[in-house]
C-alpha positions in Angstrom: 117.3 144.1 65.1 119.5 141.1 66.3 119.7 139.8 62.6 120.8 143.5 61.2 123.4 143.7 63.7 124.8 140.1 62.9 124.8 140.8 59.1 126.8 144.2 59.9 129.3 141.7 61.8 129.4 139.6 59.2 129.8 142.3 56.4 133.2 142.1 54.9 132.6 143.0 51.7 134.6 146.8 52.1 137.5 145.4 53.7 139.6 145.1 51.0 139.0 148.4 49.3 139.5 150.3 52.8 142.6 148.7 53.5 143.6 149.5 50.0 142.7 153.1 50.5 144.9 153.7 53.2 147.7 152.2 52.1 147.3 154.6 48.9 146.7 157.6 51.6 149.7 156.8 53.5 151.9 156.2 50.2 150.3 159.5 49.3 150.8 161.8 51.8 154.2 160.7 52.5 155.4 161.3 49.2 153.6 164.6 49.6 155.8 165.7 52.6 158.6 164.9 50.7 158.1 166.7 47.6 156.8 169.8 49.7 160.4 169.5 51.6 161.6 169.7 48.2 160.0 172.8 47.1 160.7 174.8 50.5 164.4 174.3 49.9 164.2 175.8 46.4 162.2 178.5 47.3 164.5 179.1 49.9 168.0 178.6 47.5 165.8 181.0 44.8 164.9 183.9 47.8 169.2 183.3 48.8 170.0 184.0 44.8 167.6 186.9 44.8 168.9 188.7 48.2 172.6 188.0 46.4 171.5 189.5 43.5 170.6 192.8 45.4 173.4 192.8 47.6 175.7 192.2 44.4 174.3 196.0 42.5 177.2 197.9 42.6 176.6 201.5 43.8 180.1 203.1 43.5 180.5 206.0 41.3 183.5 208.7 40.2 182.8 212.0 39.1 186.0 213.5 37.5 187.0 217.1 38.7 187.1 219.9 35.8 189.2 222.6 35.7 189.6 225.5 32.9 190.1 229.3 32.7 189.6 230.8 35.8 187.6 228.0 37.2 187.4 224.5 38.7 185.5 222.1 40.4 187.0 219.1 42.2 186.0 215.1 41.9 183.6 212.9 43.8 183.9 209.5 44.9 182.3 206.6 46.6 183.2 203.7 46.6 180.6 200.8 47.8 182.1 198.0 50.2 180.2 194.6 50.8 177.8 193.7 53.0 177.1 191.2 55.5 175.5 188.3 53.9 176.1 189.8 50.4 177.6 186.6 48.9 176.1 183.7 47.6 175.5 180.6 49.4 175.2 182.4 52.6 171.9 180.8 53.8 172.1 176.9 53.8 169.4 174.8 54.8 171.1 172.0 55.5 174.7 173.0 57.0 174.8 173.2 60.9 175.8 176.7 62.6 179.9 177.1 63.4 181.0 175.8 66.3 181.3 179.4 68.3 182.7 178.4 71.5 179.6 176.2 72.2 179.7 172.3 72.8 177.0 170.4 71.1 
């Protein structure tokens, strides 16, 4: 048992390779956190372009009034106005909030 134990204690044979390994892992998963960074930020600026998109459809419409022998009807109108948050660039990741009265 003694002599198992001292040749487990002696074992350096893996050292190398584990060492490696994490230094790999670590390289790894940080550039992992970045690129996932990344891709949250576009999904977000591609959702932002999307909502704009929507908010951007024009509803407004004129109906013309008619008017002939004996008869007419009169005109409709609507005219849509915008929205909050119907422009672009109106969710930023990386801008900080106004300053609304608040000290920071």
């Amino acid at each position: 048992m003694k002599n198992i134990t001292n040749q487990l204690i002696n074992d350096e044979a893996g050292f190398i390779v584990s060492a490696e390994l994490v230094l790999i892992s670590t390289i790894a998963v940080l550039a992992m956190i970045v690129g996932l960074s990344e891709v949250a930020n576009s999904v977000n600026n591609e959702l932002e372009d999307v909502g704009s998109a929507f908010g951007r459809i024009n509803q407004s419409f004129h109906v013309a009034g008619t008017s002939g022998h004996k008869g007419w009807t009169s005109g409709s109108y609507f005219e849509d106005q915008l929205d909050f948050c119907d422009g672009e660039d109106d969710i930023v990741c990386d801008r900080r909030p106004r300053n609304e009265g608040h000290s920071y």
